[in-house]
C-alpha positions, 0 to 999 in steps of 0.5 A: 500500500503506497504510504500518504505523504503530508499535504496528500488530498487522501486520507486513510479510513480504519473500520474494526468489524466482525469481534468475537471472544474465546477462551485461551486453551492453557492461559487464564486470558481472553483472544480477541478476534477481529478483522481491520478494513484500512480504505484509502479514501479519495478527494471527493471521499472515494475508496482508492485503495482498501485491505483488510487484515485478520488481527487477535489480541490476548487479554491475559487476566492474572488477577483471576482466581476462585475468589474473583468477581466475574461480573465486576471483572468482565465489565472492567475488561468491556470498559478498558478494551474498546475492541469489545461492544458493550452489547457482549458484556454477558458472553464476557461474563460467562468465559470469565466464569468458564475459566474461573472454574476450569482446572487447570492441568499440570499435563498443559503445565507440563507442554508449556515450554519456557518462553524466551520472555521467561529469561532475564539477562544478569547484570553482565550483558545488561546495556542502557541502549535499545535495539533495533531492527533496522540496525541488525546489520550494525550489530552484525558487524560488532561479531567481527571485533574484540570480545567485549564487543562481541559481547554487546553486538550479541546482546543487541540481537538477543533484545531482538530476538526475545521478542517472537515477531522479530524472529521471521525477520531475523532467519532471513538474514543467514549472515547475522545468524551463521555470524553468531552461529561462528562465533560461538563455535570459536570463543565459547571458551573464553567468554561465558558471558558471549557463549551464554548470550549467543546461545540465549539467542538460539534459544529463542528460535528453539522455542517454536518448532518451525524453527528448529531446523535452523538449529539444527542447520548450524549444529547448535545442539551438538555444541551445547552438549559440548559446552555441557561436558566442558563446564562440568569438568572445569566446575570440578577442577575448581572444586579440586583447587578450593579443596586444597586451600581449604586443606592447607588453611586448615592445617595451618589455621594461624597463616591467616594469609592462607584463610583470606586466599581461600576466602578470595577463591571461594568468592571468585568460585561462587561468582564462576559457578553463578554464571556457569549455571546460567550458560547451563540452564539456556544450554538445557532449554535448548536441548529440552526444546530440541528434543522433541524429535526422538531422533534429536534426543537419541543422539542426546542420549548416545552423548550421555546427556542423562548422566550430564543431568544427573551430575547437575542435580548437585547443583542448589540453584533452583531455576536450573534444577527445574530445568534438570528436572524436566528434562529428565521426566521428558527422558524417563519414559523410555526403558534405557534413559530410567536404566541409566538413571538407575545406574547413576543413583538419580532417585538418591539425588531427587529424594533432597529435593522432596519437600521443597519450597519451589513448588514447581520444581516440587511437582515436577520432582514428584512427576519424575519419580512416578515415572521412575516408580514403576520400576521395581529396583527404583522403588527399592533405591527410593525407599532406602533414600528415605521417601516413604516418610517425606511423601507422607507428610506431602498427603497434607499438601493438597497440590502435591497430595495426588503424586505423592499418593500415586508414588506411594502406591507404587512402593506399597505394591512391594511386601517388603515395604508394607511394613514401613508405612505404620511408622510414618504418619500416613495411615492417620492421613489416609483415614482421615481423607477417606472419613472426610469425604462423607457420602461422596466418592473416594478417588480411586488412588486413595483407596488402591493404596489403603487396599494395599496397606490392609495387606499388611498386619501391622498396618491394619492394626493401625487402621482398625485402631479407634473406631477405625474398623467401625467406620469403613464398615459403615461406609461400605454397607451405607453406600455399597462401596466394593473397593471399601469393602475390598480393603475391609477383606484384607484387614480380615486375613490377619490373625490376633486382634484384628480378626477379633474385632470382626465378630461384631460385624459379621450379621452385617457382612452375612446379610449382604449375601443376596442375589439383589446386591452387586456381584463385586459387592457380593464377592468382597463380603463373602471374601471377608467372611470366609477369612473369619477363622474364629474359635468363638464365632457359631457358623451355624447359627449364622447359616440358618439366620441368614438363611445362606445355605440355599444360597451358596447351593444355588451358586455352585451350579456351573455358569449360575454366576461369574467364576469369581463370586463361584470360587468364593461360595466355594472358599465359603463353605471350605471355612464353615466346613470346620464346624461339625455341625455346619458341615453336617447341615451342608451335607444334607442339603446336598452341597457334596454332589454339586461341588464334584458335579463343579469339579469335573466342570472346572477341572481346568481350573487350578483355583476351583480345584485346590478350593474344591479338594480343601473343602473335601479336605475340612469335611472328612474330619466329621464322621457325618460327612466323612461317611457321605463323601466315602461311601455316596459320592466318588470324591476319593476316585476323584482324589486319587486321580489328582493325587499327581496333579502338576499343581504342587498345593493340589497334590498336597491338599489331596494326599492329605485328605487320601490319608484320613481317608485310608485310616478311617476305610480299609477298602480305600485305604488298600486302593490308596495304598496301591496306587501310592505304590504304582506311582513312586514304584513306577520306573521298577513296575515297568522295567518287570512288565516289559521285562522280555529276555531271549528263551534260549538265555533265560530257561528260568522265565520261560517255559517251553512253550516260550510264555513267560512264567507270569504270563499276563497277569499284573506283578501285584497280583501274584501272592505266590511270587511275593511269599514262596522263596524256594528255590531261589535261596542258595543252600549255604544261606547267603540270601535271607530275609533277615538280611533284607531287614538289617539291609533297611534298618540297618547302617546300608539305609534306615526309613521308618515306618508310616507315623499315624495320621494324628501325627501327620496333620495338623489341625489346619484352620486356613485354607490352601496356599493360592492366589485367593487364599494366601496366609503368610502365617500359615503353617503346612498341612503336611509333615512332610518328615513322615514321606520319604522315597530313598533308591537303594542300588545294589551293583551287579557286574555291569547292571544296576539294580534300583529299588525305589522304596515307599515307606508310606505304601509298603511294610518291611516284610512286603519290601523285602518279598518285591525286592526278592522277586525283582532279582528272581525275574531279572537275575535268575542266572546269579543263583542258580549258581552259573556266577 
């Protein structure tokens, strides 16, 4: 547009048209959009020329907060900004409240990068003159002289290029910015004062990622990585140096020239170290900046930027720690950067940091170790550093209490440090926030990490004490809260005191069990009451109360309800099975066949089955239900089958009840017995089975017909084999059953025999080790000294002969006639006297 000089008959005519107002997406501030018409008008008032132009402008309200007027603020707004048409007072009112109201995220808080603006020269590089624009080629040329004035032309520029809408202009002028690029790349070293200025300046371009491939064109980030490197190294030189004049004053504390060097160096030192960190602090924000493409920051990382970082978080300065800080979150999100955090002891260094009084740089400290929480060998480091106490007295702090949860929940996943937590002030906090809330909704974090806490006995000493207990129980029966009463099921797994305290609450728990509540409600409560393994408490009286047995029958169908809530009926009826009455009441009502005719459909599952097996388990040691199980059912054909199951709790569980079993039956017990035999037997059972020697070499195992002497039939059932010995004796006596005897009590192998079953168990009140049902405290169900299987070996010439001998399944004299039989069928040579 040609430009109106004095005296022109034309004049220009501005219009504002077509306002409207919107909220800014992260900033507490109004945009204004609008468009300009500029109409150059004629002599006789005739449009000439005309343009129009899209302008925004942003309102930024920093004074708005929870408290503020909206209605008097939106009129001061209208009033002060001629752009807005009274008329929109309302539309104003109303964003002023959306924004007033909107919380604001910390992910935004996050995204926002450091603005240029943020960044306020030290005294070093402040001058009294204003730069500008049209001069650049001035300042260009102060580049090329001493380095003061490389200094103050540099500093002109960066004035420049802080402000956004000079920074389009300057990337088209290549010479100034390949002169700074140069200039930096030869003196860095030796003026900090120029090497921070002209990196301010790139900074500034840094900032907006349409710019970053400029950077990148003058290799920018790869020489701040060096500068980086290099001022660590020259800062821990002066370290060295300070540390020696410290040393030597203070071994001649009377030399008082000594104690005023030193003091000179510490100053000169604390001035080096202020500048050095703000040449670190902008290297880092460009570096920060540049890494928004993962390429840029692999090849950061192959430098070894994290261990730069690291190094760094020695520092005190603030400003730069938050700079680490971030930068570090940025990088921890990904398994090599957290390793070599892990390498470098980062957690040690962050845990200083943790309660700070900069509360940014607190939040994204809590930020960093959340990322870095999710790995199990970190929370061990973060624990040791002492971070369990220091996030606890956070939960007080309402801004940083949501991490701190977070963290802390992570930690409490780790059984070893449950423990930790009922000496620290977290547990009062917890509680009070979850009583605090009233009727309304608990945050899911808050109540994952009481969960996990409860898991622990000490702790949930601590949480029922008072009118703890009382409490949750309230609050989950009023408002049906499953996570609440998850938490409540945990405190009722610990046995002694806590597990006392239940007794008054179990009507409530037991009148929650109905088909018209929630399943996940359901499942907790049940969960609870299955754990109440009390003395004192009258299951029976509670069945028939409640009326629990239909129930729980009616829940044991296949596909009546979800596998979960079907298990916990099952882990149910295990407990209530301990009292002989109960199990009486269960077995008339026909809950026996229905938990086989659940067995054979969850076979599959190992939970269903070890439940199952434990319930048979508890029922066999009341004659009522022993009789039902022995003699009306085939439970103990089930048992046998499973006695070998791959899953170890589910073969203990089941010979432990075969064994009751076979004392209290004598037809089962010979069954039980001989299976055992066929199974720790079974490598020497088939070795005589297909035992098949050629007829010519072996007239002693076969007759002339060439069938073998046994024929078909099983090597057990050959009464004849085991008691007759004729023949197979030699006449001097050398072979006897007394030698068998002194051979297995003697010194060659001692075993005992199988101690009764009172010895064997103990009278187990908690169910089996599973996923569901575990108990840390939990003794064994069998005495597992009574079991032993040793492999006698007797070498014969080349062969080898091995008698696998089960103390449980045979008697001495039964061992010593299978042990006979096996030398006469496969060594019948040996005493017929041809050895």
């Amino acid at each position: 547009m040609d430009s109106l000089q004095a005296g022109d008959p034309r004049y220009l005519k501005r219009r504002v048209k077509g306002c409207t107002l919107d909220v800014h997406p992260t900033e507490k501030a109004l945009v204004v959009q609008y468009e300009v018409e500029a109409t150059i008008l004629g002599e006789l008032g005739d449009p000439m020329v005309g343009e129009r132009k899209e302008c925004q402008k942003i309102i930024r309200l920093k004074s708005l907060n929870a408290h503020t007027d909206t209605s008097s603020l939106a009129r001061k707004v209208v009033e002060e900004c001629r752009l807005i048409h009274p008329s929109k007072l309302r539309e104003v009112e109303q964003l002023l409240f959306y924004l007033q109201k909107r919380k604001q995220s910390n992910d935004n808080q996050d995204k926002k990068r450091i603005s240029p603006r943020d960044f306020t020269p030290y005294a070093g590089v402040e001058l009294d003159e204003e730069a500008s624009i049209n001069s650049i080629d001035e300042y260009v040329e102060l580049l090329y002289e001493d380095i003061q004035e490389k200094i103050r032309g540099a500093t002109l520029i960066f004035q420049l290029a802080r402000n956004p809408d000079n920074l389009e202009e300057l990337i088209q002028n290549e010479t100034a910015l390949g002169a700074l690029a140069r200039v930096l790349r030869e003196d860095w070293k030796q003026s900090v004062d120029l090497a921070t200025t002209i990196t301010y300046v790139f900074f500034c371009f840094s900032s907006f990622s349409q710019f970053h491939g400029l950077v990148t064109h003058f290799k920018i980030g790869a020489l701040c990585m060096n500068i980086i490197e290099h001022e660590l190294k020259r800062c821990d030189l002066w370290q060295d140096e300070l540390q020696k004049k410290k040393k030597a004053y203070e071994e001649s504390s009377e030399n008082q020239n000594l104690k005023k060097e030193h003091e000179k160096s510490f100053r000169k030192y604390q001035s080096l170290r202020t500048k050095q960190e703000q040449l670190l602090r902008v290297a880092l924000c460009l570096l920060l900046n540049l890494a928004e493409d993962t390429r840029t920051e692999l090849k950061m990382r192959n430098k070894n930027i994290v261990h730069m970082l690291v190094k760094i978080l020695d520092r005190e300065d603030e400003e730069l720690l938050l700079v680490v800080v971030s930068f570090l979150k940025k990088l921890s999100i990904f398994l090599e950067n957290k390793n070599d955090m892990a390498e470098t002891f980062a957690v040690e260094k962050l845990a200083r940091l943790v309660p700070r009084e900069h509360e940014e740089l607190l939040s994204t400290t809590l930020r960093l170790l959340l990322n870095l929480s999710f790995d199990t060998s970190l929370r061990s480091q973060m624990v040791q550093a002492g971070l369990i106490p220091k996030l606890s007295s956070l939960l007080a702090d309402e801004d940083q209490r949501q991490l701190s949860m977070c963290i802390l929940y992570h930690i409490s996943m780790d059984d070893r440090f449950k423990s930790m937590f009922a000496d620290t002030d977290c547990i009062p906090q917890l509680m009070k926030m979850v009583f605090d809330c009233g009727e309304d909704k608990l945050d899911v974090e808050l109540l994952s990490l009481c969960i996990n806490l409860a898991a622990n006995k000490n702790n949930a000493q601590v949480i029922c004490e008072g009118n703890g207990l009382k409490m949750l129980m309230k609050r989950a029966v009023k408002l049906k809260d499953g996570l609440v009463m998850k938490m409540i099921r945990n405190l009722s797994q610990h046995n002694g005191p806590t597990k006392s305290l239940f007794l008054d609450h179990v009507g409530d728990l037991a009148a929650q069990i109905s088909e018209v509540e929630a399943e996940e409600f359901v499942i907790e409560c049940l969960g609870t009451l299955a754990n109440l393994t009390l003395p004192d408490l009258d299951w029976a009286l509670v069945l028939k109360e409640y009326n629990l047995v239909p129930y729980l029958k009616d829940r044991l169908k296949p596909g009546s309800a979800e596998d979960d809530l079907i298990l916990e009926v099952v882990i149910m009826i295990g407990t209530v099975s301990m009292d002989d009455s109960c199990a009486a009441m269960l077995a008339k009502s026909g809950i026996i066949p229905a938990l086989i005719e659940l067995l054979n459909a969850q076979q599959e599952d190992d939970e269903f089955v070890c439940q199952i097996v434990y319930v048979f388990y508890q029922m066999v040691f009341h004659k009522a239900t022993r009789d039902v199980i022995i003699k009306d059912t085939q439970a103990p054909a089930y048992l046998i089958d499973l006695m070998h199951d791959n899953n170890a709790e589910i073969r203990k569980v089941c010979n432990n009840t075969l064994d009751i079993i076979a004392e209290y039956d004598e037809e089962w017990g010979k069954k039980i017995q001989t299976e055992k035999f066929r199974w720790y037997n079974g490598q020497w059972l088939e070795m005589v089975e297909n035992c098949q020697m050629d007829e010519a070499g072996e007239p002693f195992l076969f007759g002339e017909d060439g069938e073998s002497f046994i024929g078909n039939e099983d090597i057990l059932e050959r009464p004849d084999l085991f008691y007759s010995a004729d023949g197979i004796i030699s006449a001097d006596g050398a072979i006897n059953p007394e030698f068998y005897t002194d051979f297995q009590n003697g010194g060659l192998g001692q075993t005992g025999h199988v101690s009764s079953v009172s010895e064997q168990f103990f009278p187990a009140t908690d169910r089996p080790v599973s996923a569901y049902g575990f108990r840390p405290d939990e003794h064994l169900f069998f005495n597992t000294a009574s079991r032993t299987s040793q492999i006698h070996t007797h070498r014969l010439g080349t062969t080898e002969l091995c008698i696998m001998h089960h103390v449980g399944a045979l008697d001495n004299y039964t061992f010593w006639q299978c042990f006979v039989t096996c030398v006469f069928l496969v060594f019948p040579k040996m005493f017929a006297g041809n050895n």
